[in-house]
Structures are given as C-alpha cells and as structure tokens.
VMD Tcl script that builds the backbone (N, CA, C; Angstrom):
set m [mol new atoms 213]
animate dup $m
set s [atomselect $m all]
$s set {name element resname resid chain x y z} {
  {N N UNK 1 A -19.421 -24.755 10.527}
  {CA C UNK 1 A -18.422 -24.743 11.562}
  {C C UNK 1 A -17.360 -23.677 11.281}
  {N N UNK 2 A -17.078 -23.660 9.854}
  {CA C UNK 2 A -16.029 -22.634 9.664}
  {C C UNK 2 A -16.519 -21.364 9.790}
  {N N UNK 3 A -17.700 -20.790 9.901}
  {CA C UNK 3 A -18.401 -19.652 10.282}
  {C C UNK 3 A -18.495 -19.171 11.633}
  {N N UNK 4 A -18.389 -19.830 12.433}
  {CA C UNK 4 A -18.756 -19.767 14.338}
  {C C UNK 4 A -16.998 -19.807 14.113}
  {N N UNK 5 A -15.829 -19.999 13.294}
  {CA C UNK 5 A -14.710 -19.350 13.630}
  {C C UNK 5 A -14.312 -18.673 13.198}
  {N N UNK 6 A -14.811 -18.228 12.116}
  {CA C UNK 6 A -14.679 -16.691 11.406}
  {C C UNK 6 A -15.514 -15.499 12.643}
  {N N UNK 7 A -16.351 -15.834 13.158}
  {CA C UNK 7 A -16.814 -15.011 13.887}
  {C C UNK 7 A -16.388 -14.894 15.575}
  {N N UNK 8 A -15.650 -15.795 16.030}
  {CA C UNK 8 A -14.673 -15.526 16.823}
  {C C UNK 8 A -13.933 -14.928 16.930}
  {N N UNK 9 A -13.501 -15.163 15.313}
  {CA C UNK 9 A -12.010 -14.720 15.295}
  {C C UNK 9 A -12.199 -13.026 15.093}
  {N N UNK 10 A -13.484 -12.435 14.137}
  {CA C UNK 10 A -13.545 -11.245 14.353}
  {C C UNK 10 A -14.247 -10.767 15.512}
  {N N UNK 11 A -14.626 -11.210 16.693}
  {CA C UNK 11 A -14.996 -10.437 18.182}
  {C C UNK 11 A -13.842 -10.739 18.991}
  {N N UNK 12 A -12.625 -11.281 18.902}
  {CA C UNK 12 A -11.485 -11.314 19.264}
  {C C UNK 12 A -10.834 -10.060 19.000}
  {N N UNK 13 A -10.937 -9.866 17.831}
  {CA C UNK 13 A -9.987 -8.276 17.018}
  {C C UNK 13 A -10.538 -7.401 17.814}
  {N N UNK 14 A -12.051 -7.125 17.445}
  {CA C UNK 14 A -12.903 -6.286 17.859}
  {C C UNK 14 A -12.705 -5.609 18.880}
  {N N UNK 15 A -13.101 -6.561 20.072}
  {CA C UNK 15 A -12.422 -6.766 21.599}
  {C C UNK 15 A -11.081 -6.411 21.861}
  {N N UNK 16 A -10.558 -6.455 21.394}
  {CA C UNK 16 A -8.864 -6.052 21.530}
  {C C UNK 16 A -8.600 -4.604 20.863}
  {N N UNK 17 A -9.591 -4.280 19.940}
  {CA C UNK 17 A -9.011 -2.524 19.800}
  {C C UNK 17 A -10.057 -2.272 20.504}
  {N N UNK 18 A -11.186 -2.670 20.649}
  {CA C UNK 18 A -11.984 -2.281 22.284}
  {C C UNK 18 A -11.345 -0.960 23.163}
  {N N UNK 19 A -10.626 -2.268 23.617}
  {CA C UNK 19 A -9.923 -2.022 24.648}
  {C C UNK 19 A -8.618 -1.360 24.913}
  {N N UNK 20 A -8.184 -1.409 23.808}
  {CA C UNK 20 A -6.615 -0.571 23.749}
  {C C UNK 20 A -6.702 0.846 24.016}
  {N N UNK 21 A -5.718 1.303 24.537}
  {CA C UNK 21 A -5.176 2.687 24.252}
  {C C UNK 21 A -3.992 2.879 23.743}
  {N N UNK 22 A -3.273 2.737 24.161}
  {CA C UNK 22 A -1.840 3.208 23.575}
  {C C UNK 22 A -1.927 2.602 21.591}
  {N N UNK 23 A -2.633 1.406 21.739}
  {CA C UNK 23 A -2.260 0.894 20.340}
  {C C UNK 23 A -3.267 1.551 19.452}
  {N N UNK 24 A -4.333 2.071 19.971}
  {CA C UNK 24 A -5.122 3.173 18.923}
  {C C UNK 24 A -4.285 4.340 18.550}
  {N N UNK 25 A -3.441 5.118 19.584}
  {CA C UNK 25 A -2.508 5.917 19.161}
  {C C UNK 25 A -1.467 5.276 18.329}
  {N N UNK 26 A -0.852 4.640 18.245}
  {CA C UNK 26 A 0.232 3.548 17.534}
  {C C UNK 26 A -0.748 3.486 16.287}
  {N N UNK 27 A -1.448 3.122 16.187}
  {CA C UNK 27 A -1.951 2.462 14.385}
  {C C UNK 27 A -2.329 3.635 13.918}
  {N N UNK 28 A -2.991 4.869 14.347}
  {CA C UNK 28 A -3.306 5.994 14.141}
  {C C UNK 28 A -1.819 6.381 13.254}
  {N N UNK 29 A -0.849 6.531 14.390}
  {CA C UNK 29 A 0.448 6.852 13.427}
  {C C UNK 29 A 0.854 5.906 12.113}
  {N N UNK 30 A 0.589 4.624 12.467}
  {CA C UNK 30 A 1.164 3.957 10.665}
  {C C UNK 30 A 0.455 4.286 9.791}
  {N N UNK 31 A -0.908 4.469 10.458}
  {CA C UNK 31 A -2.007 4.604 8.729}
  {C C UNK 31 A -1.260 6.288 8.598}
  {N N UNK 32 A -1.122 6.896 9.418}
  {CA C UNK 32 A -0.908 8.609 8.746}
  {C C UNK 32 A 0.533 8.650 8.038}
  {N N UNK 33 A 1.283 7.755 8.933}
  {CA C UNK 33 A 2.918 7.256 7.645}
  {C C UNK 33 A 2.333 7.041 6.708}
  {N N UNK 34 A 1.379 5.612 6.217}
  {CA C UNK 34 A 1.143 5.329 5.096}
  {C C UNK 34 A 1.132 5.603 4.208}
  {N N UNK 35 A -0.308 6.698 4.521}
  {CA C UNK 35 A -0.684 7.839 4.066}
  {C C UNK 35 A 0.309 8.446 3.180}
  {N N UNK 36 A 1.020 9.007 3.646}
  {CA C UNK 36 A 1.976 10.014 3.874}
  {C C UNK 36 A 2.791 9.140 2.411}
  {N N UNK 37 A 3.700 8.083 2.664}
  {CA C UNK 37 A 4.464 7.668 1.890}
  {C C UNK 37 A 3.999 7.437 0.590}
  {N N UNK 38 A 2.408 6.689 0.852}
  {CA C UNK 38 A 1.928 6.185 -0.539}
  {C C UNK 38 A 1.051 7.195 -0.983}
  {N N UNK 39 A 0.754 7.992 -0.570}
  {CA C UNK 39 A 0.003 9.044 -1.264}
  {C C UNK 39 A 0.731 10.096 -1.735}
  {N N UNK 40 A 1.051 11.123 -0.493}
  {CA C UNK 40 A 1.642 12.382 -0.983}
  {C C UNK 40 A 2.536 12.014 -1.344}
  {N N UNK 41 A 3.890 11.137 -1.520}
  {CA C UNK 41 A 5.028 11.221 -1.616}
  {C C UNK 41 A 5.176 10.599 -3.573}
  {N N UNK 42 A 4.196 9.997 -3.502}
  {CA C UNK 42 A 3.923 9.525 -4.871}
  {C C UNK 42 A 3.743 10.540 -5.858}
  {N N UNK 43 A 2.988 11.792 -5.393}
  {CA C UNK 43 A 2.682 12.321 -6.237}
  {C C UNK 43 A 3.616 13.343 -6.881}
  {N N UNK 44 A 4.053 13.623 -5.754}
  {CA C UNK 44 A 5.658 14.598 -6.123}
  {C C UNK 44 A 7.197 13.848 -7.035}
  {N N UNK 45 A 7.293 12.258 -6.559}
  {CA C UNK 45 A 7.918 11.704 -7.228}
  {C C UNK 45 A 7.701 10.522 -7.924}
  {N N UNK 46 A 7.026 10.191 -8.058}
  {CA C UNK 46 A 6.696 8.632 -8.796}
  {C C UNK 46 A 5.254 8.739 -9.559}
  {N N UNK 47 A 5.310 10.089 -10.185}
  {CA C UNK 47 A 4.026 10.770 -10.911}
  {C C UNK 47 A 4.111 10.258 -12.462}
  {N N UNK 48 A 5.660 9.949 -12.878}
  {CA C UNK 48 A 5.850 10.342 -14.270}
  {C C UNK 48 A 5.305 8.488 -14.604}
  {N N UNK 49 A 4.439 7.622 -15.248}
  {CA C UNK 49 A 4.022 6.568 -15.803}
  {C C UNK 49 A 4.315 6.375 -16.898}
  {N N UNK 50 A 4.833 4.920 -17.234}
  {CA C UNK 50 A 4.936 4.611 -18.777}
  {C C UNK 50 A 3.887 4.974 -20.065}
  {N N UNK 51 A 2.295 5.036 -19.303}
  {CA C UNK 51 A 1.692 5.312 -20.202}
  {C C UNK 51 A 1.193 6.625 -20.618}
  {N N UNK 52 A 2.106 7.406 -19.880}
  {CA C UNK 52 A 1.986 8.957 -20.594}
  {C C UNK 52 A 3.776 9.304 -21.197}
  {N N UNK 53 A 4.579 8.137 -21.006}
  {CA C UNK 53 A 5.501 8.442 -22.007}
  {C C UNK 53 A 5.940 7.760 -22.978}
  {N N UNK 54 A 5.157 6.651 -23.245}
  {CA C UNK 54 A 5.233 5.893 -24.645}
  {C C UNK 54 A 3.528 5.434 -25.134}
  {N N UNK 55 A 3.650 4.845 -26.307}
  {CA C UNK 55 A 2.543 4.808 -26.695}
  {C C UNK 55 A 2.269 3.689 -27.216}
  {N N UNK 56 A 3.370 2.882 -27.494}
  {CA C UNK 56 A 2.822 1.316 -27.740}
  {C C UNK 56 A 3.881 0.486 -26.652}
  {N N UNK 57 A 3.053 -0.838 -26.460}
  {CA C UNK 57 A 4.007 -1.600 -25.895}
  {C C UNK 57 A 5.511 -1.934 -26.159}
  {N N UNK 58 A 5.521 -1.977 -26.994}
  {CA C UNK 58 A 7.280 -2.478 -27.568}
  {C C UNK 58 A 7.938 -1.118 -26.963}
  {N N UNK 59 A 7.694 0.167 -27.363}
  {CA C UNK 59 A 8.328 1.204 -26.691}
  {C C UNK 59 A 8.269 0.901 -25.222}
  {N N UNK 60 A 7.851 0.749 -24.285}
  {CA C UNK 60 A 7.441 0.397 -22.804}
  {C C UNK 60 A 8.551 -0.442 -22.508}
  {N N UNK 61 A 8.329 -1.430 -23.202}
  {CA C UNK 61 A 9.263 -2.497 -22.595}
  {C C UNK 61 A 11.069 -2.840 -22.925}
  {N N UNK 62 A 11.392 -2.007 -23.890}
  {CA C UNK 62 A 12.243 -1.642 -24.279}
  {C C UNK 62 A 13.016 -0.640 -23.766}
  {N N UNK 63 A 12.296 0.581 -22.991}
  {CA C UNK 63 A 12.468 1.009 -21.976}
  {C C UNK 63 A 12.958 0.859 -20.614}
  {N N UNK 64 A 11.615 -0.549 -20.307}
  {CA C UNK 64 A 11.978 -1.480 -18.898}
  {C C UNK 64 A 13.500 -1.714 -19.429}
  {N N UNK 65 A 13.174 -2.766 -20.329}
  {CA C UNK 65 A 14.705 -3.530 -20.277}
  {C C UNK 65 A 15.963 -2.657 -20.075}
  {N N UNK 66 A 15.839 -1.451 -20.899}
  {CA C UNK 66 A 17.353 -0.272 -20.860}
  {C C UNK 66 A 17.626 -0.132 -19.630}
  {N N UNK 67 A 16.554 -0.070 -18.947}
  {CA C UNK 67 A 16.544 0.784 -17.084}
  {C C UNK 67 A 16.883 -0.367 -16.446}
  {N N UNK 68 A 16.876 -1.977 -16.812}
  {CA C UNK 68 A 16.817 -2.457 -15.567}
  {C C UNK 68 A 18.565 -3.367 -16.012}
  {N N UNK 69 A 18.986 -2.993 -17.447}
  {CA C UNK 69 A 20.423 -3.621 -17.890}
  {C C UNK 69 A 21.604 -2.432 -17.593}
  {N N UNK 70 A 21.006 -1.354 -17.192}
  {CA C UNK 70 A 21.891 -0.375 -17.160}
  {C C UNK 70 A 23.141 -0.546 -16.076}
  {N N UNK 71 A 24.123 -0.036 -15.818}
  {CA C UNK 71 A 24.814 -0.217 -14.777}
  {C C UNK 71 A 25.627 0.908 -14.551}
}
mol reanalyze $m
mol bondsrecalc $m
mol representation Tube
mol addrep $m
C-alpha cells in the first residue's frame, strides 16, 4: 500500500513540471544560484581546510576553539 503512494506521489511531481513554464525558468535560476554560491564561490574563498593546515587533531581543534572564543 505504501508503494501505490509513493508512486502517486511521484506522477504528481512529474505532472506538475510537465506542465509548467514559468517554474522551469524559476528552478533553472536557483540550481544556476546554487551552483554559483556552492561551487564557484567556494573555491575562491572557503578553499583554505583544516586538513591542509594542521596535521594532528589536537592542533585542529584548538584552532576551532581560538576562532570560535575570540571576540
């Protein structure tokens, strides 16, 4: 039974970007924001990782803690 509503529920979706227009243009734009924010924007600033600047845990987290007591 829970299968015949899993499969409703996806020819419902289905059916509904079917049929859209305007909202294929609309989601088109969030995935290319997405994109945009979590990909390229990552790479230019949120490149530098703990594990290419320390080398054991205790350094790492000792780190966290400085950055997150700072004020």
């Amino acid at each position: 039974m829970s299968k015949n509503y899993l499969i409703n529920f996806f020819k419902l979706y289905s059916d509904g970007f079917k049929n859209m227009k305007l909202g294929k243009r609309l989601w088109a734009i969030i995935l290319i924001k997405l994109l945009i924010m979590f990909g390229i924007l990552k790479i230019f600033f949120f490149s530098e990782t703990l594990n290419t600047k320390f080398q054991s845990d205790d350094e790492k987290a000792n780190f966290v803690i400085e950055n997150l007591t700072k004020e």
